[in-house]
C-alpha positions, 0 to 999 in steps of 0.5 A: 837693487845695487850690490857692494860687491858686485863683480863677485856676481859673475860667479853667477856663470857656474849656474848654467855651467852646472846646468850643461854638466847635470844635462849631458851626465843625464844623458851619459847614464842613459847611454850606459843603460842602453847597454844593457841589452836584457830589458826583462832583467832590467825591469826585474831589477828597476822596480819603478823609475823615478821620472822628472822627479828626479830633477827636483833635487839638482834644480833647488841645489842650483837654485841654492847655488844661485841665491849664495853667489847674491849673497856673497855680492851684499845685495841692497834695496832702497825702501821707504821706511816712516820718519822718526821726526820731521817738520813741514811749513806750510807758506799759503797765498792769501792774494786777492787772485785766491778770490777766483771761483775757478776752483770751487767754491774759491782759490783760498777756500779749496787751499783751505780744506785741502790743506786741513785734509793734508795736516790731518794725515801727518804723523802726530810726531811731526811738526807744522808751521804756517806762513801766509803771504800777500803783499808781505810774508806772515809767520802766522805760527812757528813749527808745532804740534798744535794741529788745532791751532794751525788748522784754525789759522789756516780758516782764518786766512782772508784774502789780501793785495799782492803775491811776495813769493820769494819773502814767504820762501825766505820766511818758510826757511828761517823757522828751519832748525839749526843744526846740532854740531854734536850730530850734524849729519842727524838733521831731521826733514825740514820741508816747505810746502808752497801754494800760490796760484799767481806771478810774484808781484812783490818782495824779493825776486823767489828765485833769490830766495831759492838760493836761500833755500838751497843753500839751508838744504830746505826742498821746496815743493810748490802747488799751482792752483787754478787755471788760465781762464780764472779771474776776479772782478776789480774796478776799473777807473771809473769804478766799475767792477770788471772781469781781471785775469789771474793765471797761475805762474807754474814755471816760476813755482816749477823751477823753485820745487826742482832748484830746492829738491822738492816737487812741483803740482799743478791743481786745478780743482778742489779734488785733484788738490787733495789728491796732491797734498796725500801724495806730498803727505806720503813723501814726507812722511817717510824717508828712503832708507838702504838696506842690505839683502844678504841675510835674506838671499843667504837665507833662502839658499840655505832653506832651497838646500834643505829642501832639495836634500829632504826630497832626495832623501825621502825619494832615493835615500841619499843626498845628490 
């Protein structure tokens, strides 16, 4: 929680202040009864004492006290509120190294459901694109709203040579909107959600592309499927097929999510891969929104002082 003003917060000394005060004229009106030696008459004259209740109505008065002096300081929260509009494209690896079984059943197939797992928990509002890249970058279908259709790409994805991070970055970027001089702080989301499970073996240099990427304000958020031990059979020079390892590279896909704003995801199984993409499915979906409090903290100090009139009406006939 921030405050506009919030050196009007110090007011908040008074509450303890008033406290000290309450306590030590308890303790003055006791000394006065105890001067007045006849107990009998007393008791004749007090027919009940009010006990701790009595303490009721000063506490919601300072209560009040307390939630007006917040007030008076604009309290404001952040929260996540749902997005009018937004658009996310989805730059999927389609390499021969997705071929790897050490994510079940293969690399692709796992990105492949997870992914139509991740389309199906967007706002129907939003809009979706679909690049592929290998040895090149594909933009297999502009931003749309045709789910249908991006989601029967996406299953007919087969596995190519070679993995040109940095040419589907620059892809992903350039089906970005451009924006609306009559409202150019108004740019709805534009996000690029990047798979790949290996080292950048063709195009340009993705860390060149990155700077594309800032530069558009474009986050990228990156996923590094699979796991060292992954590998595919290639034959070798005399035709024999032989185990080739093909580890993930998450330091490249780790820089290029923090440098763009987004965030970067290690999946090493076909679960734990849903499990990221409904985490990024919430992210984008929604957007951090500043609230201000002052209604609210305004409010309940006028409710706490209600209630602590009401009950020192109802039990001693007057307001403290």
């Amino acid at each position: 929680m921030t405050f506009a003003t919030p050196f009007l917060l110090w007011g908040l000394l008074l509450i303890p202040l008033a406290a000290l005060l309450y306590v030590w004229s308890q303790r003055r009106r006791i000394k006065y009864a105890a001067r007045f030696t006849n107990l009998d008459l007393l008791a004749n004259v007090v027919a009940a004492s009010p006990g701790r209740r009595r303490h009721l109505p000063p506490a919601f008065a300072l209560a009040a006290l307390a939630a007006l002096l917040v007030a008076l300081a604009r309290p404001q929260t952040v929260v996540a509120v749902p997005r009018d509009q937004a658009t996310v494209v989805l730059a999927m690896d389609n390499s021969a190294s997705m071929t790897a079984t050490d994510v079940e059943p293969t690399r692709l197939d796992a990105a492949k459901s997870a992914a139509s797992s991740f389309l199906d928990q967007l706002p129907a509002r939003f809009r979706v694109g679909l690049v592929s890249f290998s040895s090149g970058a594909s933009v297999l279908h502009e931003p749309t709203e045709d789910r249908e259709a991006v989601s029967s790409s996406l299953e007919g994805l087969q596995s190519k040579v070679g993995t040109a991070i940095g040419d589907a970055i620059l892809s992903s970027v350039e089906l970005a909107p451009e924006d609306d001089p009559q409202a150019p702080d108004s740019k709805p989301l534009f996000a690029v959600l990047l798979l790949s499970d290996g080292a950048n073996s063709a195009g340009i240099d993705p860390l060149e592309a990155v700077e594309v990427a800032k530069e558009a304000g474009v986050p990228v958020y990156t996923i590094a499927l699979g796991t060292e031990a992954g590998s595919i059979d290639l034959p070798d020079e005399f035709g024999v097929l032989r185990p080739f390892p093909v580890p993930p590279d998450p330091e490249t896909l780790r820089q290029i999510a923090e440098e763009t704003g987004g965030r970067f995801f290690e999946a090493p199984s076909e679960a734990d891969l849903k499990a990221v993409y409904e985490e990024i499915g919430s992210q984008v979906a929604t957007e951090d929104e500043e609230r201000e409090l002052t209604a609210a903290f305004a409010g309940a100090g006028a409710l706490l002082l209600i209630v602590g009139a009401g009950l020192s009406l109802l039990w001693f006939g007057r307001i403290p």
